[in-house]
N, C-alpha and C positions, 0 to 999 in steps of 0.2 A: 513653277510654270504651269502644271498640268490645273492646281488647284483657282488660281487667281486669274492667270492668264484670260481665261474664257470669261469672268467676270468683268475684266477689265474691256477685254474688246465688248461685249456688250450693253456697258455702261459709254461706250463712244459712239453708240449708237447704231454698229454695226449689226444686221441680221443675223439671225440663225446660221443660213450657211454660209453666210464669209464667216463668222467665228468657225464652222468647221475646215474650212479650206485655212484659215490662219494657223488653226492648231496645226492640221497636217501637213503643212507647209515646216512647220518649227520641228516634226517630229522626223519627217521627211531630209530635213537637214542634217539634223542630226545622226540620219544615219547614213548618208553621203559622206559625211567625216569620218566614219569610224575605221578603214583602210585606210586614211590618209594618214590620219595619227597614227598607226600601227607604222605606217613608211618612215613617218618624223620623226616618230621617237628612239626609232633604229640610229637617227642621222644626226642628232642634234640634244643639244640640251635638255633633259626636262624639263628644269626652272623656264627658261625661256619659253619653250613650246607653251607651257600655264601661259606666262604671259603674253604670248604670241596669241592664244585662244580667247582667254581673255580680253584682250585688244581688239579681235574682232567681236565679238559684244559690245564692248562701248561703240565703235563705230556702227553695227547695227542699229544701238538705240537712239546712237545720233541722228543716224535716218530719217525713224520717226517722226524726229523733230523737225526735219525740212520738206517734208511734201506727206498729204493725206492721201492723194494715190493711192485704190487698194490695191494695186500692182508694185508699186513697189514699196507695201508694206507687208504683201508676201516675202519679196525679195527682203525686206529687212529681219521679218520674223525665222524667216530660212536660215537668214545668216546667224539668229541667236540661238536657232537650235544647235548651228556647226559648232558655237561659242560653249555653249551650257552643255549637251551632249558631250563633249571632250572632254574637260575639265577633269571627271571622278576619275575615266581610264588613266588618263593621262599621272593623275594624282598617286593613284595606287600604284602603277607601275614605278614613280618617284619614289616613294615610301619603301617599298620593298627592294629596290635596288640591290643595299648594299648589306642585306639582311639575310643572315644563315634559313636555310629551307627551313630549317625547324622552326623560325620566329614567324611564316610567313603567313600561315592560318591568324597566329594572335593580332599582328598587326594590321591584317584587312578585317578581321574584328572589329579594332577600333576603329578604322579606316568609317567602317557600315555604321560603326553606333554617331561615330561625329555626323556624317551626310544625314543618317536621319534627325538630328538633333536639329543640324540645319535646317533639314527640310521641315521639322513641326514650328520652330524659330522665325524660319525668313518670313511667313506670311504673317505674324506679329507684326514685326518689321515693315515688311508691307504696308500692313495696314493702314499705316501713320501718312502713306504715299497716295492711299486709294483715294483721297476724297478732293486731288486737284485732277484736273483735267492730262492727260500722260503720265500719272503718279505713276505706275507699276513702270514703265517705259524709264522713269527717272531711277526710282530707287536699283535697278536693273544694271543702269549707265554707273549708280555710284559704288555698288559692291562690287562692277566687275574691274571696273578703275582703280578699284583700293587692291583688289586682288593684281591686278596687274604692274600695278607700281611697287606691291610687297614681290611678286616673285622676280620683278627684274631687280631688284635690290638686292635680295636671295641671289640669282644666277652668278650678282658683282661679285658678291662676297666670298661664293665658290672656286676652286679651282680649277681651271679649264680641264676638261678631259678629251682625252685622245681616244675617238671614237672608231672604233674599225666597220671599215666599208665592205 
């Protein structure tokens, strides 16, 4: 987001300062969300909340794809920060659940080595997206869609848990 993103909106022909109001709009969201998930994940599934967060990404980018409005492609980009902003908490917290203190350094280790693999990876990824017109907005829609449909597949497979209120 932080690398491609500003490429992208200004390859749409957006100025300088709406690329700055769109970043800080996505970053701005994202941290809007970050009490909310702290609430949710108190209350609910992990697997789900991913895919809850998730889902609101795809519907974000779907946005983009029905009106040029740069208002409400604030309002769209705001919601992929709420989307993309959640996702690592939310993920670590899944990860270390059900794991002895001792393991929980090593496994947000690995936790930080995958995100950044990711993050050097996705804009590869990307790249193959950037050269239609919404490419970044597309590729966006498809990895949060693949993640979304993996972790409500994940939540099926789980066993419900009885969450204390």
């Amino acid at each position: 987001i932080y690398g491609l993103m500003p490429l992208a909106l200004k390859q749409s022909q957006l100025n300088t300062e709406q690329v700055g109001v769109l970043m800080a709009a996505i970053i701005l969201g994202g941290m809007v969300i970050q009490p909310i998930v702290g609430q949710l994940s108190t209350r609910m599934s992990k697997t789900v909340l991913l895919a809850l967060a998730s889902l609101l990404g795809v519907f974000a980018m779907g946005i983009t794809h029905l009106s040029s409005d740069f208002y409400i492609l604030i309002t769209a980009l705001a919601l992929l920060g709420m989307s993309s902003f959640a996702l690592y908490p939310i993920a670590i917290t899944l990860a270390c659940d059900k794991l002895e203190s001792s393991q929980i350094v090593a496994a947000t280790q690995v936790m930080l080595f995958s995100y950044s693999v990711g993050s050097a990876l996705g804009p590869i990824g990307a790249n193959q997206f950037m050269a239609q017109p919404n490419g970044l907005m597309d590729f966006f829609f498809i990895v949060l869609l693949a993640t979304a449909i993996y972790m409500l597949l994940a939540s099926v497979r789980r066993k419900p848990q009885v969450l204390a209120s």
